[in-house]
C-alpha positions as CSV (number, residue, x, y, z in Angstrom):
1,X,9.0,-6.3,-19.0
2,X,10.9,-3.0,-19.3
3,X,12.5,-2.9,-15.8
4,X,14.0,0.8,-16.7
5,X,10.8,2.3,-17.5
6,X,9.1,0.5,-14.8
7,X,11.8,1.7,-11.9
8,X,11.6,5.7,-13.8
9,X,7.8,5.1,-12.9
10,X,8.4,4.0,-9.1
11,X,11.0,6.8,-8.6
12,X,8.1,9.5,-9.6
13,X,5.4,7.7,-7.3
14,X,7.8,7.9,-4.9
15,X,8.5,11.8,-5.2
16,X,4.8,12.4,-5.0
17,X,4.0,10.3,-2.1
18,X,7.1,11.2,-0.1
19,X,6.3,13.6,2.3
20,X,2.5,12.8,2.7
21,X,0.9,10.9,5.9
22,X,-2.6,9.5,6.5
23,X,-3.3,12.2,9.2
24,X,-2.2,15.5,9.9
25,X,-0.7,14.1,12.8
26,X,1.9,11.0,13.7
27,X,-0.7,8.1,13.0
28,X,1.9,5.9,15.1
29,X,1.0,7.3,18.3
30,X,-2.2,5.5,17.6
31,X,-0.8,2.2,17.8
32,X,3.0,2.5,19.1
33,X,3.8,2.4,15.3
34,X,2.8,-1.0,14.6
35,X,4.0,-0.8,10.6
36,X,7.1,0.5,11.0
37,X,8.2,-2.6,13.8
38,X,9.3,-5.1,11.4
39,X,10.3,-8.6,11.7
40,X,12.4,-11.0,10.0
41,X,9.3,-12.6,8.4
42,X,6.5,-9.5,7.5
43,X,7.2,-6.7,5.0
44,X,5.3,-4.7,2.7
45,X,5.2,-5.9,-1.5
46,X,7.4,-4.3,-4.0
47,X,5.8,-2.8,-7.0
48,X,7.4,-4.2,-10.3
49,X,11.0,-2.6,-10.7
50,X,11.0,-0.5,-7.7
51,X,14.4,-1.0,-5.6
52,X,15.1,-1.3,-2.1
53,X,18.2,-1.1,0.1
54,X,15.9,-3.8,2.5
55,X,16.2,-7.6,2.2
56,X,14.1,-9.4,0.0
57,X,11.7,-12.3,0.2
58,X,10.0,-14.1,-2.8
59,X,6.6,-14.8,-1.3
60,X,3.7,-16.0,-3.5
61,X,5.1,-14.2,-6.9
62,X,5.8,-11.1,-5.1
63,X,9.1,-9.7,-3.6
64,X,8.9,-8.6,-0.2
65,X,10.8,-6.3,1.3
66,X,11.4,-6.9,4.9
67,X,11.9,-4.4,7.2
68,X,13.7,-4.8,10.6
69,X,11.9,-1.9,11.8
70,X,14.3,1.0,10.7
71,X,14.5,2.6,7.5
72,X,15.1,5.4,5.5
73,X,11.7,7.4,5.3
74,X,12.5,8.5,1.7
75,X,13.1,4.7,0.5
76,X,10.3,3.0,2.0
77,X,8.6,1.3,-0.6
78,X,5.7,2.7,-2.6
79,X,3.3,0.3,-0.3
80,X,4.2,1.4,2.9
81,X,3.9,5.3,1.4
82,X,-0.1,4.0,0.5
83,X,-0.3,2.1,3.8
84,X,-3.1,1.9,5.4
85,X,-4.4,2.5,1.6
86,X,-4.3,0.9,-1.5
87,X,-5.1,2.0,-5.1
88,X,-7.3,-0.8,-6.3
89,X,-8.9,-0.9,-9.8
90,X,-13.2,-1.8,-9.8
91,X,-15.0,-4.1,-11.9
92,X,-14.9,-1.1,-14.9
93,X,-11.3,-0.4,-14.3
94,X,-11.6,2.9,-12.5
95,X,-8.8,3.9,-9.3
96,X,-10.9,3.5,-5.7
97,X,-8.6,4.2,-2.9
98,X,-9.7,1.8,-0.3
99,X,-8.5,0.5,3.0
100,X,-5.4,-1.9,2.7
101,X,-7.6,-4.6,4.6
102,X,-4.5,-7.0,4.8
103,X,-3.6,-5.0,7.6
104,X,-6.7,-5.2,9.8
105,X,-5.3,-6.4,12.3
106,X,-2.4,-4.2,12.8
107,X,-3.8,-0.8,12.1
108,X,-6.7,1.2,13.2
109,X,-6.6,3.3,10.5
110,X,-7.8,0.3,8.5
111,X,-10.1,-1.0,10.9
112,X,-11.6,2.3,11.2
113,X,-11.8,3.8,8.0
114,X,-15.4,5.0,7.6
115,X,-14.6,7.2,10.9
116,X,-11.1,9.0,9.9
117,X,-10.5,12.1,8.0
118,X,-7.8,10.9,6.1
119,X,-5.6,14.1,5.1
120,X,-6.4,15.6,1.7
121,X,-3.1,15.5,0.5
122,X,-2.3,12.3,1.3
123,X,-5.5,11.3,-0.7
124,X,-4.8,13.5,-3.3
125,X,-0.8,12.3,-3.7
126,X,-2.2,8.6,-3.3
127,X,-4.4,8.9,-6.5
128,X,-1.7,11.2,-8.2
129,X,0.6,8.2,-7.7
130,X,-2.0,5.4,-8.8
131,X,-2.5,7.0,-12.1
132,X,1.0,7.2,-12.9
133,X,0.9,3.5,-12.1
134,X,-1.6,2.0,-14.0
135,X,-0.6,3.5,-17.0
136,X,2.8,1.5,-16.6
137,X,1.1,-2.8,-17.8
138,X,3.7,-3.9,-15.1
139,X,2.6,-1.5,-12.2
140,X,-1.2,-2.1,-13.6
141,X,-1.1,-5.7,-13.4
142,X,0.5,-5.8,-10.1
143,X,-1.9,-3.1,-8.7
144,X,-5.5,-5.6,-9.9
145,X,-3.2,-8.7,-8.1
146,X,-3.3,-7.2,-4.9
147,X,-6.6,-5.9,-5.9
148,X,-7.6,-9.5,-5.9
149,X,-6.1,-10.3,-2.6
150,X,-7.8,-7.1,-0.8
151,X,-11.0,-8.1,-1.9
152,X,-10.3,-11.9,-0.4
153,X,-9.2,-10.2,2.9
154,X,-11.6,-8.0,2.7
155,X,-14.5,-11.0,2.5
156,X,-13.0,-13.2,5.2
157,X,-12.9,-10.2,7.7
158,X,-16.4,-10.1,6.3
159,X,-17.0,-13.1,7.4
160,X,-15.9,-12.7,11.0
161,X,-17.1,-9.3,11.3
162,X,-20.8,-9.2,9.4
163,X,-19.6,-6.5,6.6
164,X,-21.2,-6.9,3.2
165,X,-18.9,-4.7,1.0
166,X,-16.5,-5.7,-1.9
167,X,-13.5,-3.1,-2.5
């Protein structure tokens, strides 16, 4: 793995996805920012080589990087610049920007997707930022993991819910 490559390529993602937000307004008023509250045992997955001033948790093969609920805006991680989106990679390899449905039940963006107007910059820098990614095998390999792990969220709030759809 080349670590210095692979942080170069989170440091440009996180350029381009810096100042962009779901809506064109404060989607925290929507749920008294819910993602930004943090707890000692939740946190958003680091990307391979990205680096974080937040403490760290090795959950599942992934580092975590918990959040107590404060942070610097310009070095959250690259998940919580997607969130309440996720590049994800399809059956023929292709980018689809879906909803990050590991956070159903914290966000209403996710929940109601279908219904929001997400901003076009924010979808725009979100794809920017995926194709820098999945050129980097690290970054790729990481993104079609929690590809895999949408998709099972995704199909057990199918379950519950009656929805039919595979990210």
């Amino acid at each position: 793995m080349n670590l210095s490559n692979t942080s170069k390529v989170c440091r440009k993602v996180k350029k381009i996805l810096n100042d962009r937000t779901p809506l064109k307004k404060d989607c925290g008023t929507l749920c008294g920012k819910a993602c930004c509250k943090g707890d000692s045992e939740t946190g958003m997955l680091l990307f391979p080589g990205e680096t974080t001033d937040l403490n760290i948790k090795n959950e599942g093969g992934f580092r975590l990087a918990v959040c107590n609920g404060k942070c610097n805006r310009d070095e959250r991680p690259i998940s919580c610049m997607f969130f309440p989106l996720f590049p994800t990679l399809d059956k023929n390899n292709k980018i689809k920007t879906v909803p990050d449905f590991r956070g159903y039940g914290l966000c209403p963006l996710v929940r109601h997707a279908d219904e929001i107007e997400f901003s076009k910059r924010y979808l725009n820098a979100v794809r920017r930022a995926a194709e820098i990614l999945v050129k980097n095998e690290e970054c790729r390999d990481f993104i079609l993991s929690v590809t895999e792990i949408i998709n099972d969220s995704k199909k057990m709030i199918d379950t519950f819910t009656g929805g039919t759809e595979n990210v």
